[in-house]
Backbone as CSV, one residue per row, in Angstrom:
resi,resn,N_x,N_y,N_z,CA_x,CA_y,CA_z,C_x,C_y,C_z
1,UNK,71.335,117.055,71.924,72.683,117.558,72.119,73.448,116.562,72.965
2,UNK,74.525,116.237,72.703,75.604,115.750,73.245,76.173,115.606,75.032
3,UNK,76.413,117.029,75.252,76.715,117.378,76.296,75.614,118.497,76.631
4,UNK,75.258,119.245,77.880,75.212,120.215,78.451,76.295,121.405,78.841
5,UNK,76.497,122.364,77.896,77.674,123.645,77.892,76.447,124.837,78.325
6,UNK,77.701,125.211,79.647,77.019,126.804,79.712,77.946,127.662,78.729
7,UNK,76.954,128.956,78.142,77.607,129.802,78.014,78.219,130.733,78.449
8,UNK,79.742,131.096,77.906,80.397,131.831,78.179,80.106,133.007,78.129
9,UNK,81.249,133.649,78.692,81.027,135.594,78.547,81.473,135.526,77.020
10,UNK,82.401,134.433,76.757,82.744,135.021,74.652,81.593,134.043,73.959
11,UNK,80.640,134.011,74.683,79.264,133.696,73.454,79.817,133.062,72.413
12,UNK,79.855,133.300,71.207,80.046,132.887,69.845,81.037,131.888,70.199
13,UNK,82.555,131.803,70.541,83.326,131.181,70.473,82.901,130.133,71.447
14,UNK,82.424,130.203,72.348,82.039,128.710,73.299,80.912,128.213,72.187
15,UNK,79.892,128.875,71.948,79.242,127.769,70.973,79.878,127.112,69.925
16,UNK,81.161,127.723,69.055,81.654,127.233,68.362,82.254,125.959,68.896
17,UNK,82.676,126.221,70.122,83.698,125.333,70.740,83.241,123.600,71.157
18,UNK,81.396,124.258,71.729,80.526,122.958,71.837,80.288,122.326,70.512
19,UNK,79.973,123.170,69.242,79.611,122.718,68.448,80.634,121.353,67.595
20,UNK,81.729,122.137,67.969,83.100,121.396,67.549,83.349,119.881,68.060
21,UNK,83.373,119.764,69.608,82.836,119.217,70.559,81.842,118.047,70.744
22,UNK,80.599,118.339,70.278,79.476,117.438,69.833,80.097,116.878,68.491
23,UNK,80.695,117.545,67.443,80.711,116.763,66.113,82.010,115.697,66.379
24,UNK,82.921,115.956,67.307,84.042,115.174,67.643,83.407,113.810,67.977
25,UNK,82.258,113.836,69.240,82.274,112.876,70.045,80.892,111.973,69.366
26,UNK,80.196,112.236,68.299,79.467,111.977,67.233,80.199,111.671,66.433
27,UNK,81.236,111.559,65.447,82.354,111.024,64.525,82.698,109.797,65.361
28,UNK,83.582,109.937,66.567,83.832,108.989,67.464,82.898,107.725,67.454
29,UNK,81.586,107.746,67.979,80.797,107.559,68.494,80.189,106.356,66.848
30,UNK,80.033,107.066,65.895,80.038,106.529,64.490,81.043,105.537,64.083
31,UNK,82.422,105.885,64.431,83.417,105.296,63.965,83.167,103.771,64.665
32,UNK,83.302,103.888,66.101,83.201,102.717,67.254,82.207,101.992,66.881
33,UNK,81.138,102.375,66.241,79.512,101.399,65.791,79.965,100.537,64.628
34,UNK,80.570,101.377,63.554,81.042,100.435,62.525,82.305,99.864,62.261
35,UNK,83.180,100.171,62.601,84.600,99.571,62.681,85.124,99.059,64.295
36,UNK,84.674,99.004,65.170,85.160,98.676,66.004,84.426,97.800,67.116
37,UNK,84.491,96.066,66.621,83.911,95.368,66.975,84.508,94.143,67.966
38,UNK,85.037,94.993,68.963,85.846,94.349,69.846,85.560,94.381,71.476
39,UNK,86.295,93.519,72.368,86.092,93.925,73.746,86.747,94.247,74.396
40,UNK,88.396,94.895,73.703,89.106,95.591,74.347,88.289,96.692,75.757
41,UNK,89.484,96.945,76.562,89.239,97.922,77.599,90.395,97.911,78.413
42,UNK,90.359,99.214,79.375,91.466,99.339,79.919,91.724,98.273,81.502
43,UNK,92.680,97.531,81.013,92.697,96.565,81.917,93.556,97.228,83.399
44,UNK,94.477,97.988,83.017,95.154,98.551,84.407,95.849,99.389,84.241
45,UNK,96.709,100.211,84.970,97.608,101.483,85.304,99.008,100.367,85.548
46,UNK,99.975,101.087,84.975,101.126,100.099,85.270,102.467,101.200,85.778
47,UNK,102.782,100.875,87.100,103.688,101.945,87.890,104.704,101.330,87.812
48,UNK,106.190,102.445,87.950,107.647,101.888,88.327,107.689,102.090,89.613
49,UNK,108.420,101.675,90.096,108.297,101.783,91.959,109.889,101.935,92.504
50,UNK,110.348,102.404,92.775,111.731,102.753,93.502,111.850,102.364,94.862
51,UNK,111.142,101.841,95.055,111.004,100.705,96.229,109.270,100.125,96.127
52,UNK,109.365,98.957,95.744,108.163,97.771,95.372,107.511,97.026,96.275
53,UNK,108.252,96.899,97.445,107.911,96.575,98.635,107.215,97.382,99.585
54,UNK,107.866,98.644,99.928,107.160,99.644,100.418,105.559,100.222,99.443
55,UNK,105.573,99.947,98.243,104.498,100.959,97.116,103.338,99.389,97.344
56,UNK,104.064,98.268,97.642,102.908,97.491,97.612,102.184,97.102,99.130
57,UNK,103.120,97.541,100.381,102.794,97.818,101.430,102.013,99.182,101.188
58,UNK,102.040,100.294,100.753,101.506,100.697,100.859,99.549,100.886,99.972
59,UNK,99.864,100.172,99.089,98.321,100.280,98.563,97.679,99.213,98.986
60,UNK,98.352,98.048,99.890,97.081,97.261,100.512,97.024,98.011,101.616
61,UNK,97.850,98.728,102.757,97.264,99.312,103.759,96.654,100.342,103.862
62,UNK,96.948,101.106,102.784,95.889,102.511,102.864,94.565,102.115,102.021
63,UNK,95.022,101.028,100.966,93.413,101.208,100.293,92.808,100.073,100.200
64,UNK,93.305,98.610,100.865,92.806,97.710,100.539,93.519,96.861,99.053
65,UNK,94.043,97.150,98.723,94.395,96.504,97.229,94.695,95.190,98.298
66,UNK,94.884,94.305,96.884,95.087,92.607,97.488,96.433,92.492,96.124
67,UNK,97.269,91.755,96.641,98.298,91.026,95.478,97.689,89.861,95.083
68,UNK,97.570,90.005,93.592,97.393,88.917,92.642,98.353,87.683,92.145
69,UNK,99.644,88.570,91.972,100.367,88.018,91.451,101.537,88.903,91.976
70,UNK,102.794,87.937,92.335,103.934,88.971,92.487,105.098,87.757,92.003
71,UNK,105.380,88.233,90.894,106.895,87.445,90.204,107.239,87.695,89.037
72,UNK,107.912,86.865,88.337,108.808,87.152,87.533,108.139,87.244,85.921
73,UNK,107.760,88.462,85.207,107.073,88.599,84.248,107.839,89.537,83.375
74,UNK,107.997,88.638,82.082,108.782,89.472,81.188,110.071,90.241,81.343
75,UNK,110.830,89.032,82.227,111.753,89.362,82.885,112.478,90.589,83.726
76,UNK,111.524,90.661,84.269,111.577,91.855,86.157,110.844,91.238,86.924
77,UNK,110.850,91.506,88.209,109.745,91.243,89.196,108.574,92.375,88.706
78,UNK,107.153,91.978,88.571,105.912,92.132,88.651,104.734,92.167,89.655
79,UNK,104.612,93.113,90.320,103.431,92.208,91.046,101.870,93.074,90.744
80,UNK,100.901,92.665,90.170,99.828,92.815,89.793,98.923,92.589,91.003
81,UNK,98.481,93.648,91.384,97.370,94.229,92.750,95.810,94.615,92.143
82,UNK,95.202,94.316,92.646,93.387,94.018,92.920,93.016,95.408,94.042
83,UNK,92.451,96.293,93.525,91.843,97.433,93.758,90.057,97.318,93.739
84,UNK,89.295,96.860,94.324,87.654,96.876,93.859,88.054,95.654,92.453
85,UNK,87.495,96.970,91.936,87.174,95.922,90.050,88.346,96.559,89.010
86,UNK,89.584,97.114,89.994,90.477,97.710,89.316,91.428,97.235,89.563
87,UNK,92.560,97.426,88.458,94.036,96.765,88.708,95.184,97.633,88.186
88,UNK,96.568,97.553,89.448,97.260,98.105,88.870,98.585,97.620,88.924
89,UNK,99.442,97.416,88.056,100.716,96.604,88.143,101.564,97.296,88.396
90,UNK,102.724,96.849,89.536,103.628,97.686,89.781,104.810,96.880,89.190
91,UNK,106.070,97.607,88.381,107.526,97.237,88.011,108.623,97.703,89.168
92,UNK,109.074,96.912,89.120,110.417,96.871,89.819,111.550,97.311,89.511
93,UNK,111.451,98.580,88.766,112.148,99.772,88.180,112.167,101.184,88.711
94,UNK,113.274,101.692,89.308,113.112,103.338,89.844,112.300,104.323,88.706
95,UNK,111.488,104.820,88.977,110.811,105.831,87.674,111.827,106.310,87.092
96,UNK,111.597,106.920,85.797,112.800,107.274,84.987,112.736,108.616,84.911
97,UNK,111.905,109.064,85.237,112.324,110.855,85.326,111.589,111.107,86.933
98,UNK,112.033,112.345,86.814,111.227,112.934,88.254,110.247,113.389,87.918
99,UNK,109.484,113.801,87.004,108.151,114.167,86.491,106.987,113.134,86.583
100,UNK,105.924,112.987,85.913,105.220,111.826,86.162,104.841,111.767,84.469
101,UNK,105.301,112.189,83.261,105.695,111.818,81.875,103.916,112.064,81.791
102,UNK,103.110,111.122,80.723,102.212,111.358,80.425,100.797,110.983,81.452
103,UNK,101.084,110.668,82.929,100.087,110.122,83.756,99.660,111.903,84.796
104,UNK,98.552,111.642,84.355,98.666,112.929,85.477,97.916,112.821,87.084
105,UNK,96.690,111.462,87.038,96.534,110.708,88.427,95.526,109.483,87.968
106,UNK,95.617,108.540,89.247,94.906,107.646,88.873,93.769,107.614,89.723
107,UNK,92.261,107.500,88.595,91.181,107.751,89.322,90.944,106.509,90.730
108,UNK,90.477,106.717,91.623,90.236,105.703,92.441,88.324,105.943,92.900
109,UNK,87.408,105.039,92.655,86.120,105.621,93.391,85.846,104.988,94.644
110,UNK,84.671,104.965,95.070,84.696,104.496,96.458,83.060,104.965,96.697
111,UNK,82.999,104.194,97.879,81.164,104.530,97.957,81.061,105.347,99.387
112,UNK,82.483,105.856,99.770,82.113,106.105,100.988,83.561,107.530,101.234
113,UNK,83.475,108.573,100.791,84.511,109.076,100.386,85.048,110.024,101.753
114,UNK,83.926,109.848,102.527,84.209,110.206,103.876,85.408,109.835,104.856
115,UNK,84.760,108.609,104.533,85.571,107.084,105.477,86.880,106.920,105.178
116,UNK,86.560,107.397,103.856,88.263,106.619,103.154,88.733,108.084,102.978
117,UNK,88.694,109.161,103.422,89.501,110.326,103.431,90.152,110.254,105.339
118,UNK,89.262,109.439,106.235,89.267,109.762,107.309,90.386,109.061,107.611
119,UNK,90.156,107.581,107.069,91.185,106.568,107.395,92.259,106.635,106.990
120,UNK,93.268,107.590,105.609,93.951,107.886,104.979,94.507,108.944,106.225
121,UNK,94.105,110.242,106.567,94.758,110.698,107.052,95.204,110.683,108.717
122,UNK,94.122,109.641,109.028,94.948,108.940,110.619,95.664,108.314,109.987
123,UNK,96.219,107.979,108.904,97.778,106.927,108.198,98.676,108.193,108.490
124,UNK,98.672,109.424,107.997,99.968,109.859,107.707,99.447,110.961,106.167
125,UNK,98.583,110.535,105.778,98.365,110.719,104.283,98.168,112.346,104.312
126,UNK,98.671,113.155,103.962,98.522,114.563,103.390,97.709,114.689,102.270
127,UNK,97.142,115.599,102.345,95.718,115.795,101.218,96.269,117.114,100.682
128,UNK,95.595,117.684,99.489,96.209,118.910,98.799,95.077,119.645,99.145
129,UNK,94.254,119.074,99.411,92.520,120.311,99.746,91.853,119.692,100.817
130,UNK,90.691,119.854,100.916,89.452,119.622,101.859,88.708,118.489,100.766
131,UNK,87.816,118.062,100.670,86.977,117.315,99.745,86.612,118.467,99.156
132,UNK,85.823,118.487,97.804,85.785,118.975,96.552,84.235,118.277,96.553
133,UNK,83.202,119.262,96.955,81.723,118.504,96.730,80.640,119.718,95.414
134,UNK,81.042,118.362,94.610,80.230,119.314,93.267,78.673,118.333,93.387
135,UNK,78.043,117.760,94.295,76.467,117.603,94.697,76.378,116.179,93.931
136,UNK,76.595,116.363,92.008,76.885,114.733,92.045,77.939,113.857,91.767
137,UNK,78.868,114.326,92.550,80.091,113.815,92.566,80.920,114.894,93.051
138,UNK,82.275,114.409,94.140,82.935,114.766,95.292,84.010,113.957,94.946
139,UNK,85.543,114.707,95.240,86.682,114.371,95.554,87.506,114.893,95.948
140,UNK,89.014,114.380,96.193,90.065,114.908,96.997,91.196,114.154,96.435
141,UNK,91.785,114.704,96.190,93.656,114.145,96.115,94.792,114.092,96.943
142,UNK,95.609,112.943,96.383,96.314,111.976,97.887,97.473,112.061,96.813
143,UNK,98.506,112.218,97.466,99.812,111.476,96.545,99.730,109.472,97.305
144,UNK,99.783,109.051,95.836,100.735,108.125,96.483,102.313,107.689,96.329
145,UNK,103.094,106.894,96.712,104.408,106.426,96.144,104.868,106.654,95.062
146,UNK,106.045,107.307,94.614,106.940,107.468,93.498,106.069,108.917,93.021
147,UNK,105.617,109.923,93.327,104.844,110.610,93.184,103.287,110.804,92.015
148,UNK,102.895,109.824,92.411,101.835,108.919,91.736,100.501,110.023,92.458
149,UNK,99.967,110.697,91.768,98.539,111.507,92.174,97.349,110.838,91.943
150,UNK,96.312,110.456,92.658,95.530,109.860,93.287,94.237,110.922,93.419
151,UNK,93.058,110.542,92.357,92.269,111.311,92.694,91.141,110.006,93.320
152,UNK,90.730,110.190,94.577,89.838,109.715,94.989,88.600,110.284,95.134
153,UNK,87.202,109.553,94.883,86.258,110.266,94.366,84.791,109.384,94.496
154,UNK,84.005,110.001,94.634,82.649,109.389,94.608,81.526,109.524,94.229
155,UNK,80.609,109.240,93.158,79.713,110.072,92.080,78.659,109.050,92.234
156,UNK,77.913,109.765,92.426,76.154,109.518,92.195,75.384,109.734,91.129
157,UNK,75.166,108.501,90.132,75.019,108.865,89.211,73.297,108.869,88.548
158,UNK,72.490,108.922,89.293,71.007,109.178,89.716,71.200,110.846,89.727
159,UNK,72.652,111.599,90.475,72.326,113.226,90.037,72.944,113.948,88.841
160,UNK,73.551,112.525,88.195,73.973,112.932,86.891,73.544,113.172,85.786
161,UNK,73.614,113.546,84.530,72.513,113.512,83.465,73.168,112.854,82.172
162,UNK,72.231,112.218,81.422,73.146,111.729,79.833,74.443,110.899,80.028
163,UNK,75.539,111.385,79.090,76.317,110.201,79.087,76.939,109.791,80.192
164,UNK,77.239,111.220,81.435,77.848,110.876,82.901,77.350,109.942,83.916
165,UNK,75.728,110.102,83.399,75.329,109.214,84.305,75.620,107.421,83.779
166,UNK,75.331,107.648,82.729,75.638,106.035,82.061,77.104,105.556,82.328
167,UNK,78.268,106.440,82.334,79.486,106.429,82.427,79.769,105.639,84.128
168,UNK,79.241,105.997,85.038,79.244,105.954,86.460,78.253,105.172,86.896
169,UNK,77.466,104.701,85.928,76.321,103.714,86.239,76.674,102.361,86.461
170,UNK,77.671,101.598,86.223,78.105,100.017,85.789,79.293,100.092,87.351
171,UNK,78.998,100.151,88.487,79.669,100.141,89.313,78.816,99.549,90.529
172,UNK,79.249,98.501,91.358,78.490,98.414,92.571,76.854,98.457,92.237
173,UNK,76.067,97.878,91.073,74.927,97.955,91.831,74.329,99.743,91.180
174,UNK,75.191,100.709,91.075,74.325,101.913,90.793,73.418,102.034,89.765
């Protein structure tokens, strides 16, 4: 089996629902083996910033990001920031709605989710909860700039099983 599903109180319909579920991510899974022989991947998160200066002050001081690059790309200012083994480009454009359109947060991990919840909120940083400890894997959410949601998080993937653990495995050494 695919995944691990508990059952529901509507029985029949959650099995239907796994069953549905497994044949999705098995089709998928088929498709990617024979037609898709590439090394695409997701290279970064790309933000508008309504102030670019402040959004890039702020993700090297709360999280460490480093600037890669900050200039003139495809005519706007650009500046492309270094997160761990992650990247995210910020535009030099006010967001265009007040909503956050199709992003709903950007994952961030960390090996130490303690530290970096502790150091965040001697900044200033408001949290929406307490940490969130599901045994193999724990998190908490941060807004950042332009109302950008921030799930920060930390998973052990030795207490994971099947594809989660493989998913969380290619990080640091785990």
């Amino acid at each position: 089996m695919i995944g691990s599903h508990r059952r529901s109180k509507r029985g029949c319909h959650a099995s239907i629902r796994t069953l549905a579920h497994d044949a999705t991510v098995l089709a998928c899974r088929a498709r990617n083996e024979t037609s898709f022989n590439m090394t695409e991947h997701i290279h970064h998160t790309h933000l508008f910033c309504s102030n670019i200066d402040d959004t890039i002050t702020w993700w090297c001081d709360m999280l460490g990001a480093e600037v890669a690059f900050d200039g003139d790309f495809g005519g706007a200012r650009n500046v492309f920031i270094r997160l761990g083994s992650g990247r995210i480009h910020l535009y030099e454009q006010t967001p265009r709605d007040d909503g956050k359109g199709a992003v709903h947060h950007i994952g961030i991990r960390t090996d130490n989710l303690e530290s970096l919840e502790a150091r965040l909120r001697a900044n200033g940083i408001a949290f929406r909860s307490d940490i969130r400890d599901f045994g193999a894997w724990k998190y908490i959410m941060c807004p950042a700039p332009d109302g950008v949601l921030l799930e920060l998080f930390q998973a052990d993937p030795d207490k994971l099983d099947g594809d989660a653990a493989e998913y969380f495995s290619d990080w640091l050494g785990d």
